[in-house]
C-alpha positions as CSV (number, residue, x, y, z in Angstrom):
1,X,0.0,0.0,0.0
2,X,1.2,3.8,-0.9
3,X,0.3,4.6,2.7
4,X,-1.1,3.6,6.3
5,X,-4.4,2.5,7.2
6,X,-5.8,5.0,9.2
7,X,-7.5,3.3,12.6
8,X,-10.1,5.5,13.9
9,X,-11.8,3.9,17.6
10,X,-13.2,6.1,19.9
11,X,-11.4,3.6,22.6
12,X,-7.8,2.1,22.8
13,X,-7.1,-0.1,25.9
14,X,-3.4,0.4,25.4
15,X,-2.2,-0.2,28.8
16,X,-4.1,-0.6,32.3
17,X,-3.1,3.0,33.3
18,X,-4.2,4.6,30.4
19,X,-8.5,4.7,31.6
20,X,-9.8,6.0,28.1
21,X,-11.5,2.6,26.9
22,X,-14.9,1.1,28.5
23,X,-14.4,-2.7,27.6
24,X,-14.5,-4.7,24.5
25,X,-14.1,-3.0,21.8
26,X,-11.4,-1.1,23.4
27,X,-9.4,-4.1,24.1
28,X,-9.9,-5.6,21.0
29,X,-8.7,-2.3,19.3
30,X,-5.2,-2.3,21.7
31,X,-4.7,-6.2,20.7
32,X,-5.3,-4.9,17.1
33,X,-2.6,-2.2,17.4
34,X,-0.1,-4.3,19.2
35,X,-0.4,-7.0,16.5
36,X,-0.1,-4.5,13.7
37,X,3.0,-3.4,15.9
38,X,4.9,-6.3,16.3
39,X,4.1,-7.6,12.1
40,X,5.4,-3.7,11.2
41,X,2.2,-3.3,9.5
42,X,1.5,0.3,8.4
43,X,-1.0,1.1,10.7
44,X,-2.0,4.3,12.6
45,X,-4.8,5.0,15.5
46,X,-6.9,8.0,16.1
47,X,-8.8,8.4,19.0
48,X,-9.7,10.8,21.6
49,X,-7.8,11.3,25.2
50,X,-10.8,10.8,28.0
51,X,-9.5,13.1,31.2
52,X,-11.6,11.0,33.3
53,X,-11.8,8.5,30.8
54,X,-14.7,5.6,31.8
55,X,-16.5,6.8,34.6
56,X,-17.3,3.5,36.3
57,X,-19.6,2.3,38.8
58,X,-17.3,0.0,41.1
59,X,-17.5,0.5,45.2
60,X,-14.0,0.5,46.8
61,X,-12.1,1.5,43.6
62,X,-10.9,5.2,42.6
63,X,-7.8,5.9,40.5
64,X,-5.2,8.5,41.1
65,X,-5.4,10.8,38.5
66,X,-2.6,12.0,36.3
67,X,-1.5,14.2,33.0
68,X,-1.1,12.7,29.3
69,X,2.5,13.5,30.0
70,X,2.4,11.5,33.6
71,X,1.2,8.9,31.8
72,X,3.9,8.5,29.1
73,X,2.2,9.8,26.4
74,X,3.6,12.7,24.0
75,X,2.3,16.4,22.9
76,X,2.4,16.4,19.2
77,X,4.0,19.4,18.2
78,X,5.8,20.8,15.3
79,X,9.0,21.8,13.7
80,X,9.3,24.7,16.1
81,X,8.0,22.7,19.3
82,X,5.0,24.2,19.3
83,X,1.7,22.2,19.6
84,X,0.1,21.2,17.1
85,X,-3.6,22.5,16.8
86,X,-6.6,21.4,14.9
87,X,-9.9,23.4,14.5
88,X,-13.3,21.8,13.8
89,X,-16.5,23.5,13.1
90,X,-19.2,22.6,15.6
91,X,-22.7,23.7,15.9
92,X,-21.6,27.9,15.4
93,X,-18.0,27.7,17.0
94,X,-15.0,26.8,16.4
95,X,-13.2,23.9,18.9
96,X,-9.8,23.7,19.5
97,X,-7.5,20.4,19.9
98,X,-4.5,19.2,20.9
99,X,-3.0,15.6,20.3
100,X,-1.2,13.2,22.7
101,X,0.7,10.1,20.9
102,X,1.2,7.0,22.2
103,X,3.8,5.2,20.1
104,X,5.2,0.8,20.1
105,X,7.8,-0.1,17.5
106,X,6.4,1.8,14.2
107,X,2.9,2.3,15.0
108,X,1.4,5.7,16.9
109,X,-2.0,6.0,17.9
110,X,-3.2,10.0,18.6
111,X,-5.3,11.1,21.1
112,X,-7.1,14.5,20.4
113,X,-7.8,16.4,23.6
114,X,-9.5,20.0,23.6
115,X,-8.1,20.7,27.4
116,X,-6.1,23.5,26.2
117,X,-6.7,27.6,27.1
118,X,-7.7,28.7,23.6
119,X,-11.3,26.7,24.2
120,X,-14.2,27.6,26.7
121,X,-14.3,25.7,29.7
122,X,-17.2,24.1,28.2
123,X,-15.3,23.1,25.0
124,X,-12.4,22.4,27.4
125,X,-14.8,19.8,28.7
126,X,-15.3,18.0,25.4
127,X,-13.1,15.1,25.9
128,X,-13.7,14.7,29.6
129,X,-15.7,11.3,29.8
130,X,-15.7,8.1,27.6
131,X,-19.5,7.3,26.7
132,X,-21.3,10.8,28.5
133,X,-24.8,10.0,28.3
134,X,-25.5,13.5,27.2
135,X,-26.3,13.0,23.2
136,X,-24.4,17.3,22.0
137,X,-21.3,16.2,24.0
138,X,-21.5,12.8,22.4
139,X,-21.7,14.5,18.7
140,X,-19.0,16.6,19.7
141,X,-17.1,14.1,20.7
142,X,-17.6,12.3,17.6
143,X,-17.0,15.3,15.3
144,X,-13.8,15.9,17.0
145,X,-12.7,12.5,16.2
146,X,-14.3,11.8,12.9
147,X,-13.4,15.6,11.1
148,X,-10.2,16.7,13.6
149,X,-8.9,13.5,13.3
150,X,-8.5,14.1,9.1
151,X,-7.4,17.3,10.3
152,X,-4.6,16.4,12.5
153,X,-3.4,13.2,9.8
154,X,-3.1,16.6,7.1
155,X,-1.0,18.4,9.5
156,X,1.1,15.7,9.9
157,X,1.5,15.3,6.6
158,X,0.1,11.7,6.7
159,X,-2.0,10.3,3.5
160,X,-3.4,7.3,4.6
161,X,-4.2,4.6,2.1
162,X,-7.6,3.7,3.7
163,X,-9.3,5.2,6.9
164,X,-11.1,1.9,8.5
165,X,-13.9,3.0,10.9
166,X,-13.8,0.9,14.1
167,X,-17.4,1.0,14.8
168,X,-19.8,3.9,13.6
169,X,-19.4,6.4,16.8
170,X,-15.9,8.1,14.5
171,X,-18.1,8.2,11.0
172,X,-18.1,11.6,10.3
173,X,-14.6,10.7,9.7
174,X,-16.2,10.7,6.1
175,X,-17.4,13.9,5.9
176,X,-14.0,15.7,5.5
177,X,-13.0,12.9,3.4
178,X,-16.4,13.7,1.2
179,X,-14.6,17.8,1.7
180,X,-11.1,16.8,0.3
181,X,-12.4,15.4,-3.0
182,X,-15.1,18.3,-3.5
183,X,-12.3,20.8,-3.2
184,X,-9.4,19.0,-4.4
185,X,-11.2,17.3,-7.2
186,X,-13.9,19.8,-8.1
187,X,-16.9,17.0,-7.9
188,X,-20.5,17.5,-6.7
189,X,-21.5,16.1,-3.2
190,X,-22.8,13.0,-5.0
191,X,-19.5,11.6,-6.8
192,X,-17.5,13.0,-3.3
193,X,-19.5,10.2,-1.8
194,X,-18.3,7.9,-4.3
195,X,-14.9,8.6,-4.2
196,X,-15.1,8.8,-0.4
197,X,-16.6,5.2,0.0
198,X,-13.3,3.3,-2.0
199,X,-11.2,4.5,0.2
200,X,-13.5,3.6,3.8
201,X,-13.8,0.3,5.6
202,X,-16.6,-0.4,8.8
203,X,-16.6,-3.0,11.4
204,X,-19.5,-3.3,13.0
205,X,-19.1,-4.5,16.7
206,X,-22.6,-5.2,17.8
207,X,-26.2,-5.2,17.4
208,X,-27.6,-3.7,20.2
209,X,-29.4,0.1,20.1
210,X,-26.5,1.0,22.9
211,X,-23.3,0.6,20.2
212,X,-25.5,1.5,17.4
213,X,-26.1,5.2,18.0
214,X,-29.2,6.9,17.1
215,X,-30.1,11.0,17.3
216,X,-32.7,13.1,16.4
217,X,-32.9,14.8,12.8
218,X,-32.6,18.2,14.4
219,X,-30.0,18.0,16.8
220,X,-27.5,16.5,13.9
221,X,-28.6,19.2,11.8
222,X,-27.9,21.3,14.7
223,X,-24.8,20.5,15.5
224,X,-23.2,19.7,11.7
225,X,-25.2,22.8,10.5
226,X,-22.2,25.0,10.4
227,X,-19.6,22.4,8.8
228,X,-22.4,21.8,5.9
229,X,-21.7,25.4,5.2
230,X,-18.1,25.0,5.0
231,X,-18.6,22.6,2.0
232,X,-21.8,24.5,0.7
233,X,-24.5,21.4,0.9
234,X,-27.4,21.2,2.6
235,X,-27.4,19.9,5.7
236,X,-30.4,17.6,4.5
237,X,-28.4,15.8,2.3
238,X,-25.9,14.9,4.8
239,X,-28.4,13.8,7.2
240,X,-30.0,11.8,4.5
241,X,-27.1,9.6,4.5
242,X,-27.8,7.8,8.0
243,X,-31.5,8.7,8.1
244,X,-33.7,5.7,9.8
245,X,-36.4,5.3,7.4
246,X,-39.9,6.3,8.4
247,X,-38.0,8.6,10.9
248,X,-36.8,11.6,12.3
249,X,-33.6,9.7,13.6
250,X,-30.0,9.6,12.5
251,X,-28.1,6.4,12.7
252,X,-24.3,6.5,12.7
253,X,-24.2,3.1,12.2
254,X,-26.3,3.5,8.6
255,X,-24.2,6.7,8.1
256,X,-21.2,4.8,8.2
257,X,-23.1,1.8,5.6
258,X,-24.0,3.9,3.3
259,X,-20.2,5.7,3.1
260,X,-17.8,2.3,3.9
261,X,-17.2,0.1,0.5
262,X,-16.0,-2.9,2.7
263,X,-17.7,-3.9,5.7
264,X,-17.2,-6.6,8.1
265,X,-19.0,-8.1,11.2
266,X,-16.5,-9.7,13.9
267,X,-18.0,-13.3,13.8
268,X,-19.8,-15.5,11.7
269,X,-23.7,-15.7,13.7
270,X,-23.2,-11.8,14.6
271,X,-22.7,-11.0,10.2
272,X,-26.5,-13.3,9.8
273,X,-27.8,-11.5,12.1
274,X,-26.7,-8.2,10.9
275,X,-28.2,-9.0,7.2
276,X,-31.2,-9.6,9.1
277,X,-31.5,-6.3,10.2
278,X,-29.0,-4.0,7.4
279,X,-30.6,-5.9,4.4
280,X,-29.5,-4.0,1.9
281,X,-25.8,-3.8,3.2
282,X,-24.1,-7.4,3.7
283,X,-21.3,-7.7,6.1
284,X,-18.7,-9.9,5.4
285,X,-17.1,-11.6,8.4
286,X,-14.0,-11.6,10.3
287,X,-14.0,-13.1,13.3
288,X,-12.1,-11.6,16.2
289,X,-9.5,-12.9,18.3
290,X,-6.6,-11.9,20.4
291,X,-2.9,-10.4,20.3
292,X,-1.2,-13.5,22.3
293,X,1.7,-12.4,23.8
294,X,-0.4,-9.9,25.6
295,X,-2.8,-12.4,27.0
296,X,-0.3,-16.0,27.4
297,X,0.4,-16.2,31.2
298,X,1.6,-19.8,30.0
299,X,4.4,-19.3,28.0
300,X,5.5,-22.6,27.2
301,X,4.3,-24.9,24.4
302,X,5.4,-28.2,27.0
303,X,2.1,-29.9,28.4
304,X,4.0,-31.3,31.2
305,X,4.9,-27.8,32.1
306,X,0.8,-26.5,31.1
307,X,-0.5,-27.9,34.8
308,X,2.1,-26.3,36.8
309,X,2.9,-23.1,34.9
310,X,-1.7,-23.0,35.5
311,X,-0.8,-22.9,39.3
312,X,1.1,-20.2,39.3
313,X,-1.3,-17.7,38.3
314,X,-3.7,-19.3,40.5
315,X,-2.3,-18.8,43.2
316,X,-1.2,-15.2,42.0
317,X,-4.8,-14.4,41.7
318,X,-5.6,-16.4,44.8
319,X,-3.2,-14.0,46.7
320,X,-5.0,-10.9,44.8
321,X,-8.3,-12.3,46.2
322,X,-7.0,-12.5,49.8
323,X,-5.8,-9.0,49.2
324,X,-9.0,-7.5,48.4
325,X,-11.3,-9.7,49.9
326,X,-9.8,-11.5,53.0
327,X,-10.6,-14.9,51.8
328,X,-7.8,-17.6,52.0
329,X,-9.0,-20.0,49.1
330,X,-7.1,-23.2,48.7
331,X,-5.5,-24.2,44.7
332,X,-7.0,-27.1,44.9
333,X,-10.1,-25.8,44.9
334,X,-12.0,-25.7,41.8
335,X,-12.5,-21.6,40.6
336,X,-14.9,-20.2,38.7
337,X,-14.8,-17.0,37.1
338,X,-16.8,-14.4,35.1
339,X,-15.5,-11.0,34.6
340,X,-16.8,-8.6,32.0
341,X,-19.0,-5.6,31.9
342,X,-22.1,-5.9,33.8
343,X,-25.0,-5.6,31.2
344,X,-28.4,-7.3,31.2
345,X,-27.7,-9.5,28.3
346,X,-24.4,-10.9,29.5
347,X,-26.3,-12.3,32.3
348,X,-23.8,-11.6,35.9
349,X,-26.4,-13.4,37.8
350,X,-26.8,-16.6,35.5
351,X,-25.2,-19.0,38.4
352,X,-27.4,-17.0,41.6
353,X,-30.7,-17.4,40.3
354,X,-31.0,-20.6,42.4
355,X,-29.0,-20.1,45.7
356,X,-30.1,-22.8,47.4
357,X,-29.0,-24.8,44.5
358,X,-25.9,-22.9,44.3
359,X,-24.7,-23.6,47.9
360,X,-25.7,-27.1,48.0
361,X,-23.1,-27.6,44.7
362,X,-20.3,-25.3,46.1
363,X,-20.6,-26.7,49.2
364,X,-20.1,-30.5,48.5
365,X,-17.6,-32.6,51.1
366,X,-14.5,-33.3,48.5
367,X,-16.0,-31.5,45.9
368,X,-16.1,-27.4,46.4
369,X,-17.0,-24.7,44.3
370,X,-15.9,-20.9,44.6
371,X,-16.7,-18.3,42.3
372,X,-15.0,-15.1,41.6
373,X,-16.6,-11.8,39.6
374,X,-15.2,-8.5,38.8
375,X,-16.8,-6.0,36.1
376,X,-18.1,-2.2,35.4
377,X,-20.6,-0.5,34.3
378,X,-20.7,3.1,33.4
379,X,-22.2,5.7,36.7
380,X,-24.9,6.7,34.5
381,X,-26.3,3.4,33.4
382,X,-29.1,2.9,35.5
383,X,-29.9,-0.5,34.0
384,X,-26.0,-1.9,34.8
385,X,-26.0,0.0,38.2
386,X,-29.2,-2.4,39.6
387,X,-27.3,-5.4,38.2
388,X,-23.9,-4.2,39.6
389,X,-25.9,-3.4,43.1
390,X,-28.0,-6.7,42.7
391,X,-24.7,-8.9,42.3
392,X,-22.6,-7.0,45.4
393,X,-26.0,-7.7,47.5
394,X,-26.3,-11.6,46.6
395,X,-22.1,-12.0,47.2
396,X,-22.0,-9.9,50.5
397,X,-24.9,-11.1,52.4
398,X,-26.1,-14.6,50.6
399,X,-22.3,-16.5,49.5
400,X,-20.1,-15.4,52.5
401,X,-17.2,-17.9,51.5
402,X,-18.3,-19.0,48.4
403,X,-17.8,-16.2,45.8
404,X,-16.4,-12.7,46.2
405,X,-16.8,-9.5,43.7
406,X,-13.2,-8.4,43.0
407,X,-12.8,-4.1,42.7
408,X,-10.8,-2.2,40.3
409,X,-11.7,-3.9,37.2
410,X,-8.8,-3.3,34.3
411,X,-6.9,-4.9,32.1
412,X,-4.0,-5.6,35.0
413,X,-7.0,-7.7,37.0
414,X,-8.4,-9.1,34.1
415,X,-5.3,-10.6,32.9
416,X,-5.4,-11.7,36.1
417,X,-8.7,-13.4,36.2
418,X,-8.2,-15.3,32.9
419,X,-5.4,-17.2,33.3
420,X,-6.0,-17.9,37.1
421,X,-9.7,-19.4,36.9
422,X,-9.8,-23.1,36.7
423,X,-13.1,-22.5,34.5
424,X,-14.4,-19.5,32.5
425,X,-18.3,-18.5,32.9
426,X,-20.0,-16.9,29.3
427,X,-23.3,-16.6,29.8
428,X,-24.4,-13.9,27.3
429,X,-28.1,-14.3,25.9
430,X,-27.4,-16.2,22.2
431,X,-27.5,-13.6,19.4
432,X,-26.5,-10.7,21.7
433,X,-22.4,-11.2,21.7
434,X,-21.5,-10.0,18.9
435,X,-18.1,-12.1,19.1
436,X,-16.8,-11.7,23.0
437,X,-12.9,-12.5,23.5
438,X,-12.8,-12.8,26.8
439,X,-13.3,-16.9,26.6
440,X,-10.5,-16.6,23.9
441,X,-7.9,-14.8,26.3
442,X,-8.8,-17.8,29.0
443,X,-8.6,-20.7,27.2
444,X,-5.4,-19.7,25.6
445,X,-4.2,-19.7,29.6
446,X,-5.7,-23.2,30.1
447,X,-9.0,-22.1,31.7
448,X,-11.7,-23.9,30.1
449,X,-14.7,-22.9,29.1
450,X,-18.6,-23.6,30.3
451,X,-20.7,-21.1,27.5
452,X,-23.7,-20.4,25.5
453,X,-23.2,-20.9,22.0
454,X,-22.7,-17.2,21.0
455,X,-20.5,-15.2,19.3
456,X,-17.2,-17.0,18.6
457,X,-18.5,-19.7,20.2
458,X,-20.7,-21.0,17.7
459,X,-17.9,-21.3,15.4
460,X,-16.0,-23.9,17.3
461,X,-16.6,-27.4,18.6
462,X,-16.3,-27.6,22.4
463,X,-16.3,-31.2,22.8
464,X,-12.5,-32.2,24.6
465,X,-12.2,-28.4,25.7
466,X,-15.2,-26.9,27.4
467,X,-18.9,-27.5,27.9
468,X,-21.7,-25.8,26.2
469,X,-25.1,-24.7,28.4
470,X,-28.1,-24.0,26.5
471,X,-29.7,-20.6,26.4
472,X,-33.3,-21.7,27.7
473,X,-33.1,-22.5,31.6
474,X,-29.5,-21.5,31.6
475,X,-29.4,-21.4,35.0
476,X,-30.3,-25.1,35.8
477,X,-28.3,-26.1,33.1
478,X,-25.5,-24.0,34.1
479,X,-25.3,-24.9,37.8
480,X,-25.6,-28.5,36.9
481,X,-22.9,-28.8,34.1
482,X,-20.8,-27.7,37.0
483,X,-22.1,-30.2,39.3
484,X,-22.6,-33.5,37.3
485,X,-19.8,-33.0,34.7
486,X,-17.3,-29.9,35.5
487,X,-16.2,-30.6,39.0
488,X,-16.0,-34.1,39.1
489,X,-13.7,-33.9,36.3
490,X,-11.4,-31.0,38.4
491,X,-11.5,-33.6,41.1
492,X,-10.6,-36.6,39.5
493,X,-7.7,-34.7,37.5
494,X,-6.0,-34.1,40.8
495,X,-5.5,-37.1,41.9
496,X,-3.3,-37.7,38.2
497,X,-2.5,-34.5,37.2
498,X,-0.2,-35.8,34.5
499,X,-2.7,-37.6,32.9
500,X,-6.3,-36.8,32.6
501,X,-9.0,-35.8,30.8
502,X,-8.9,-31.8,32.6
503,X,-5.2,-31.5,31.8
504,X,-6.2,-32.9,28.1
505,X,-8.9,-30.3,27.8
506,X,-6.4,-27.9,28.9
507,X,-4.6,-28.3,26.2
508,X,-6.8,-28.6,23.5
509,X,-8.1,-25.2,24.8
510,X,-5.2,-23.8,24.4
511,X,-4.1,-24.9,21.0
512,X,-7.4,-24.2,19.6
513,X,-6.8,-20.6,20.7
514,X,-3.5,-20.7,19.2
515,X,-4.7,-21.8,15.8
516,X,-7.8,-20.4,15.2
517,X,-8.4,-17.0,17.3
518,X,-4.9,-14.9,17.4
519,X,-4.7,-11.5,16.3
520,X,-2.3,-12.5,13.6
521,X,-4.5,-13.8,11.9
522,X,-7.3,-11.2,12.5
523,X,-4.8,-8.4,10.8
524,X,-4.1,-10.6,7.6
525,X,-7.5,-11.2,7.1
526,X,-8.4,-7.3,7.5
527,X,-5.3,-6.9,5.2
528,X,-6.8,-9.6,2.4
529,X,-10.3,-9.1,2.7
530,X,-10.5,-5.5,3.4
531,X,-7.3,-3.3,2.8
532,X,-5.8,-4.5,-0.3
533,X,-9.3,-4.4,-2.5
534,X,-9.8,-1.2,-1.5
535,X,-5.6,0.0,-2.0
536,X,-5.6,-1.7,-5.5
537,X,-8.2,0.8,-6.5
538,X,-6.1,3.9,-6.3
């Protein structure tokens, strides 16, 4: 390719310190920068840098908080030192910003940030919070990415190849590429569109109405009314472009459709159901998967050394649980995890919904059970909130002994979590994940998983690595999978840990991991399916 693929996310979990990423997609977007790091691919990020990045809802957790520069991260600046400033039009003013860059081998991902004097402390409070419920900071925020980040790439002097939108909330990303070939090129609004699309790609990360953004008619027109100016067309003709039909709504995720050339779902079920719903816009599939040497608490390809290498992070995380919690679990006993954001459809509560069920299987003479959980969800999510509440109340005061709620959800803990479990809880309603990684991460580690047949799921066979609960009466299922089939296996291993059917599982997990779900092979599918078309065009 002539040049980089430009990586626009509105989250990058880079490293645990760095707060400006919510959960999955975040994640998957540092594994997918750390992969294009380490292969030298030509890859840059844009993004935005979140002061109090995602403000969670976690009791007994609060994090210090420090500068960009505290952090490690770098002012952009030019020739003379100076930083480097982008201006984007929004709503009747013009905003300010900044850029931090955060930099591995070749690849730099740039954070726009309008914290700077020249703003109003409104403006300056533009890139405070990750995921602000209000819906004008949210289009700001998303016109800062989408149209500043274009702006900063030109001031750099950067001409990407391809500008891949990593989920629709950075789409207006478009819109100054529609500007560029309008004025460079001297073509109508129509062909700009054209032009604009052969050079976009979209990955789609979910179905559900809270990653597919929707506002109203008016407030888009509102808020892009000035910037339609700039380019002299009419704002109705912009918000055409992701108007809901029947409507007075504006989806970024159609806006993004109807102005990407290549598009892509992140597993094979979540692409059928997205034709179900975008008919007139197929998504081809890749499915996602993980950067390995981020994730591999193993480190060693020896199955003798699979068992014991296992033991160590158990009892690392073992120790963490002491820490936090003040319960001194034994490694012998057989832990369950589930860690994740705490949303109605990934079901937190799938294993409490029958305590007395519950206590009676944990509780068995020779045969015990403990669970661990950890997870966020965002202050102003009400919904999460009375799950979050709902799951401290049933640990604390109903499973004194049994399962504790670990604080301070990150990526440092969740590394943690998935290679210190003996077994790996996915409980998310089928249909509803789009691909979830998290199974991926512990089963590379050995953990093996007990999960609905979602996302990535469905695209493997689980026989000889994990067990499969069905979606109707999950909980019954669930709780006796562990009972009938799970622990007795853990037990029995034990006694032969050298040879058995867990330690046999273990490894299958982990190989199926290796070969099928790495990042590696994420980015050359990306690069084959959806870069190169689109760079042979030029």
């Amino acid at each position: 390719m002539k040049g980089p693929v430009a990586y626009f996310c509105t989250e990058f979990a880079l490293e645990s310190k760095l707060s400006i990423y919510a959960g999955g997609l975040g994640v998957l977007a540092g594994d997918f920068i750390k992969e294009a790091a380490a292969q030298k691919f030509p890859l840059i990020g844009l993004g935005l840098y979140f002061h109090e990045g995602y403000v969670r809802r976690q009791n007994g957790f609060s994090e210090e908080k420090k500068t960009p520069a505290d952090l490690g991260l770098k002012l952009v600046v030019n020739s003379k030192n100076k930083p480097i400033l982008v201006s984007v039009p929004i709503q009747d003013r013009q905003v300010l910003a900044q850029a931090w860059q955060w930099q591995e081998g070749e690849v730099s991902v740039y954070l726009l940030d309008t914290d700077i004097k020249e703003n109003s402390p409104a403006d300056r409070q533009i890139t405070n919070r990750l995921y602000t419920l209000d819906k004008e900071n949210r289009i700001e925020q998303e016109m800062l990415m989408g149209i500043g980040g274009f702006r900063l790439l030109k001031a750099l002097g950067i001409q990407p190849t391809v500008y891949h939108l990593n989920e629709g909330h950075c789409a207006f990303l478009a819109l100054e590429l529609i500007k560029s070939f309008i004025q460079e090129k001297g073509v109508d609004f129509v062909r700009a569109c054209e032009l604009a699309r052969e050079k976009i790609v979209f990955t789609n990360h979910t179905l559900l109405a809270a990653g597919n953004e929707i506002f109203s008619d008016d407030l888009i027109s509102a808020m892009l009314a000035k910037y339609a100016e700039s380019i002299q067309v009419p704002i109705a003709e912009i918000v055409a472009l992701g108007k809901v039909k029947d409507s007075s709504l504006f989806s970024m995720t159609l806006f993004s459709l109807h102005l990407s050339s290549k598009m892509n779902a992140v597993s094979k079920l979540h692409a059928q159901e997205a034709a179900k719903i975008w008919t007139n816009h197929p998504l081809e599939s890749i499915t996602n998967g993980i950067y390995l040497p981020r994730w591999d608490k193993i480190q060693t390809e020896d199955p003798a050394q699979l068992w014991p290498r296992h033991q160590i992070n158990k009892r690392e995380l073992l120790a963490k649980i002491k820490e936090k919690t003040g319960e001194n679990w034994s490694e012998n006993t057989l832990l369950v995890g589930w860690a994740r954001r705490i949303v109605p459809y990934k079901r937190p509560l799938a294993a409490l919904e029958d305590l007395v069920a519950l206590k009676e299987i944990a509780t068995r003479n020779g045969r015990e059970i403990k669970l661990v959980y950890a997870g966020l969800c965002h202050s102003e999510d009400m919904e999460g909130e009375k799950l979050f509440e709902k799951l401290q109340s049933i640990i604390t005061n109903e499973l004194k002994g049994i399962a504790v709620f670990l604080p301070g959800y990150n990526l440092q803990l969740a590394q943690l979590l998935v290679a210190g479990c003996d077994v790996w809880l996915n409980t998310p309603v089928v249909k509803s994940e789009a691909c979830g990684t998290s199974g991926m991460k512990a089963a590379l580690n050995g953990v093996l998983p007990v999960s609905t047949k979602d996302g990535w799921v469905n695209e493997v066979e689980l026989f000889g690595i994990g067990w499969i609960i069905e979606d109707p009466d999950l909980t019954h299922h669930l709780l006796s999978t562990l009972d009938r089939e799970v622990a007795p296996m853990y037990y029995q291993h034990l006694n032969q840990p050298n040879n058995s059917d867990w330690l046999r599982h273990m490894i299958n997990a982990r190989q199926m991991v290796q070969n099928l779900f790495s990042m590696t092979r994420v980015l050359k599918e990306y690069e084959e399916k959806m870069y190169q078309p689109l760079a042979s065009t030029i």
